[in-house]
C-alpha positions, 0 to 999 in steps of 0.5 A: 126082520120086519120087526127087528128094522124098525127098532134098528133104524130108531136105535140108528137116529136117537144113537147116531153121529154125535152133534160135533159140540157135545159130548157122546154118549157112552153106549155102555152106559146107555145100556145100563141106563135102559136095563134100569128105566122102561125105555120108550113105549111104542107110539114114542118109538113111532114118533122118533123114527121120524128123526132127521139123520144125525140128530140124536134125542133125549127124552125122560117122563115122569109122572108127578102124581105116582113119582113113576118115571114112564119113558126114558131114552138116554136120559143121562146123555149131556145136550146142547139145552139152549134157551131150556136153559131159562128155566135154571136161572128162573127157578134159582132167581125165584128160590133166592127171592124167596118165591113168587111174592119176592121182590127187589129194592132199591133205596138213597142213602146219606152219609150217617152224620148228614141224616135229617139235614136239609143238605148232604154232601152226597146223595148215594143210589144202591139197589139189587141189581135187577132190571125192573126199576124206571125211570120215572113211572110207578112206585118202584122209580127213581122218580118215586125215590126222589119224591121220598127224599123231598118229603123227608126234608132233603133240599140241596144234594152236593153229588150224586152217587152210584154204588155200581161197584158191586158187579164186575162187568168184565167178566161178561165181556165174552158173553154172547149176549153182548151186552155189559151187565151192571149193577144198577139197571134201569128197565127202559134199557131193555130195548137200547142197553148202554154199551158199556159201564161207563155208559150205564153210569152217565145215563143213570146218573144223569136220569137221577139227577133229573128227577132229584131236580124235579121233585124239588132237590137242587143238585149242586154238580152234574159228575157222577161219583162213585159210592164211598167206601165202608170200613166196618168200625173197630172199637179201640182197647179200653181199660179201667183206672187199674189198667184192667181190660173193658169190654169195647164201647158199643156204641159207634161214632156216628161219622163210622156208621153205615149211610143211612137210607132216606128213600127206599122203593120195591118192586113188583113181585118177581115172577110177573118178570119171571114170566116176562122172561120164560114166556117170549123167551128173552135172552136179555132179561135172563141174563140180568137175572142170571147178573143178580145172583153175582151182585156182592156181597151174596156173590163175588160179583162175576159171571162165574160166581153167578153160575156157582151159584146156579149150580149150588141151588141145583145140588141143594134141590137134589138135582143130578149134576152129571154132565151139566155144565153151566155157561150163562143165562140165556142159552145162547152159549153152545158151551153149555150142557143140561140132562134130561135127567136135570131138567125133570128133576128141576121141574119137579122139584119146582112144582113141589116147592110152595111158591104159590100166586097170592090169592085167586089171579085176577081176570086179565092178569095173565095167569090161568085159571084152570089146571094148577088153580088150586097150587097156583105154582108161580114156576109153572105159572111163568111157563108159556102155555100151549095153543093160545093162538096168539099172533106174536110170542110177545111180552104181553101175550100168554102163550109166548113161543108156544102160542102157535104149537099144540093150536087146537089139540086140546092138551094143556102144556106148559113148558119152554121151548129151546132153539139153536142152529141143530139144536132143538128142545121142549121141557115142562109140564102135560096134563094125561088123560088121566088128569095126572100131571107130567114132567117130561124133557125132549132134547134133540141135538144134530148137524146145524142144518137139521131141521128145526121145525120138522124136530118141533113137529116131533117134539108136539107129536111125542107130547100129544102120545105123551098125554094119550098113553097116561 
């Protein structure tokens, strides 16, 4: 008896009372499951018996070096991820970029007939829908756009324009972020977003219209206008002298053609705001990256379409979709669902993928230089860093909402947190004893009482035997 209670009363907590949101488990699915994966070593076992009644954990480890999965514990079953979301919106922002030197652009643009002329009729703002680009400070500005404009020559401006048509804000309209997503964004809105579209346009219209005015351009009218429409030009049916079909004309009129950009700017690389956002965890900044992957004509323009897109990434990659469900960025929707499974097979998918830093990180760049120096995977890179002691997971700071977990164990994990009322997880990457690096993910779902940092201490706990075992 004194060897079958331990095990029952394990089987009890990571088995027991469903958290009232998410879906149970099947158990005869969970016994196939352990009949064909090791199951969990005793120091884990030992760990998790400290489990709080009604929580229910999930945990799946793989080493990355062998591609030996080394402990498992309902690894199919689907959880509440919370913000262990991030981690799905990062990798496919930074798969659509193009990696960890991918960037996005913003430009002005006139109409094809007025290119080169001191006046335009109007002057049209169309960008990639992200968050970074400022007002007025650095290259990638609409300050820095307006000077380009002066330096080709442009002088009077009969309106400005803004091609925010291509994101349909309503559907986030029940988001939990609350906060309308738009397809131009500035990024000093991080900390007052505008409330509504209409909003959004008059402040960026009006911030443009300063800064054209500013570098020299007279702007004839404060409205804010929309882009114009583009009809793509269809050349008319031509015949020779006898009545016999041409081949159309290829050239096309210049009153039918595209506008034309006059100004153009790019931002920084996207995994240092892939950083800014894994890090302290912001539910803002993921969300306008989950907004991106919407932005027509790569997306239909909604919330949903952003999440198909999310979803389809995680098919190409190879990732098992049982069970996931998708709701938004951030991870604040309860309506979500992620596996363990899921979550290490995109970890280590991502830290196959060549996305590698350029060159050596310099000295205060916020980059370590220690394990992964020789990768140099910006995924992994952008991942909080435990015990770094820092006083706040702020912007700045390398640990994030892992700098005070881990203080003074010695282990290097790199990895996001997730939290929510009874839910709590922790998915990424431990360096073993071995040297061999770790995937791993630890879901925890329970009554919205549980408590969560007696689940984080648990969490650190399994980490640290994680890491000693192998």
């Amino acid at each position: 008896m004194r060897r079958t209670l331990p095990l029952l009363c394990l089987l009890l907590c990571l088995g027991g009372a469903p958290f009232p949101a998410a879906q149970a488990p099947d158990p005869q699915a969970a016994d196939l499951t352990l009949q064909r994966e090791p199951g969990l070593s005793e120091g884990v076992r030992r760990v998790l018996r400290g489990l709080p009644p009604g929580v229910r954990a999930g945990v799946l480890v793989q080493d990355l070096q062998s591609g030996q999965v080394l402990q498992t514990w309902l690894p199919d079953t689907p959880f509440i991820p919370a913000s262990t979301n991030k981690l799905v919106v990062g990798a496919a922002v930074l798969n659509t970029c193009g990696g960890a030197d991918g960037w996005w652009s913003s430009e002005l643009t006139v109409p094809a007939a007025q290119v080169g002329r001191p006046r335009v009729k109007a002057v049209t703002l169309r960008g990639s829908g992200d968050p970074t680009l400022k007002v007025s400070e650095g290259p990638y500005s609409l300050r820095a756009l307006a000077k380009q404009a002066y330096g080709r020559g442009l002088r009077v401006v009969g309106e400005v324009r803004l091609d925010d048509a291509r994101l349909d804000s309503g559907t986030w309209k029940d988001a939990p972020i609350e906060v309308p997503m738009t397809a131009l964004r500035l990024a000093e809105w991080h900390d007052a977003p505008p409330l509504s579209q209409d909003t959004a346009r008059r402040r960026l219209g009006a911030a443009l219209i300063a800064e054209l005015r500013r570098a020299g351009i007279r702007v004839t009218s404060q409205e804010v206008g929309k882009a114009a429409s583009f009809k793509p030009y269809l050349a008319p049916a031509r015949t020779d002298e006898r009545g016999e079909t041409l081949p159309p004309d290829p050239v096309t009129p210049v009153g039918s053609r595209p506008e034309q950009a006059v100004a153009s700017v790019r931002s920084a690389p996207v995994a240092q705001f892939l950083a800014d956002t894994l890090r302290p965890s912001d539910n803002l900044n993921a969300e306008e990256l989950l907004a991106t992957l919407a932005l027509r004509p790569a997306g239909n323009g909604t919330l949903e379409g952003a999440l198909a897109r999310e979803r389809a990434f995680l098919g190409r990659i190879g990732v098992d979709l049982s069970g996931v469900v998708l709701a938004d960025g951030s991870g604040l929707s309860r309506e979500g669902r992620l596996t363990p499974r899921a979550l290490v097979e995109l970890l280590r998918t991502m830290y196959e993928l060549p996305y590698p830093l350029v060159g050596t990180p310099a000295e205060g760049s916020g980059f370590p230089d220690k394990l992964y120096r020789q990768r140099q995977n910006a995924f992994v890179e952008a991942l909080p860093q435990g015990g770094t002691d820092e006083n706040l997971p702020n912007h700045g700071g390398r640990g994030g909402t892992l700098s005070q977990r881990f203080v003074g164990t010695g282990l290097d994990v790199r990895a996001k947190t997730g939290t929510l009322p009874g839910v709590s997880s922790l998915a990424g990457y431990v360096t073993a004893k071995s040297g061999h690096l770790l995937a791993f993910a630890l879901m925890m779902n329970g009554p919205p009482e549980s408590p969560i940092l007696t689940l984080r201490a648990l969490q650190d706990e399994v980490v640290a035997v994680l890491a000693a075992e192998n």
